[in-house]
C-alpha positions in Angstrom: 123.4 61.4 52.3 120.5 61.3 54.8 118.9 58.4 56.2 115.2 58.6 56.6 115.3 57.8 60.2 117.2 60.6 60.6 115.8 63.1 58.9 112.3 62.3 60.9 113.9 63.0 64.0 115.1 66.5 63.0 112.2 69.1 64.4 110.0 71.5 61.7 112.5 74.2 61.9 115.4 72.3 61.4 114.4 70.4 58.3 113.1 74.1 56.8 116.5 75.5 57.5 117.9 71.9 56.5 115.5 72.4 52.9 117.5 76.1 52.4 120.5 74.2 52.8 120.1 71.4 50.4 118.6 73.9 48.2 122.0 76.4 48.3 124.1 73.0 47.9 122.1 71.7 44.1 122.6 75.5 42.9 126.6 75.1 43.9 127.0 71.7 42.0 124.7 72.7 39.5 127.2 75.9 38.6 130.1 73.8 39.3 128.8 70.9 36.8 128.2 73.7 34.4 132.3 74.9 34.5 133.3 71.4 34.6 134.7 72.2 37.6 132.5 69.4 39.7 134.6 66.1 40.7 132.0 63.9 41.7 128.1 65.1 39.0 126.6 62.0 41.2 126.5 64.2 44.2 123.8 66.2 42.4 121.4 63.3 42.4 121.8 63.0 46.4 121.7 66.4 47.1 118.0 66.0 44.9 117.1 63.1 47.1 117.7 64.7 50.3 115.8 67.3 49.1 113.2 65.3 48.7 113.4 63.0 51.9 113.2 66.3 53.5 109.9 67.8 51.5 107.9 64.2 52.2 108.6 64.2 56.2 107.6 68.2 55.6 103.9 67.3 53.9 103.7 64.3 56.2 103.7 66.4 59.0 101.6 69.2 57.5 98.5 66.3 56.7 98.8 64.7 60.4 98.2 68.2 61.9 95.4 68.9 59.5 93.7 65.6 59.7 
């Protein structure tokens, strides 16, 4: 899990790439749920958080460059 600090101090590039990631990662526990094969299903709701720590720094960035 990723700590908002640290997620800020990742460049524009790295948190797209880091947004493909986290992306891959929910469709991997999402199949894995879906074949009971997944050990921990409360991984899924991190992987969505991350995913959306990562979006918000994303659109903050986007408004400061437009404003």
């Amino acid at each position: 899990m990723m700590k908002a600090k640290e997620v800020r101090e990742l460049s524009t590039e790295q948190l797209n790439t880091k947004l493909v990631e986290l992306k891959k990662d929910l469709f991997n526990l999402r199949l894995q749920h879906a074949v009971n094969q997944l050990d921990n299903p409360l991984k899924i709701g991190e992987v969505k958080h991350d995913i959306a720590r990562v979006k918000t720094v994303l659109r903050e960035r986007e408004l400061a460059g437009k404003a």
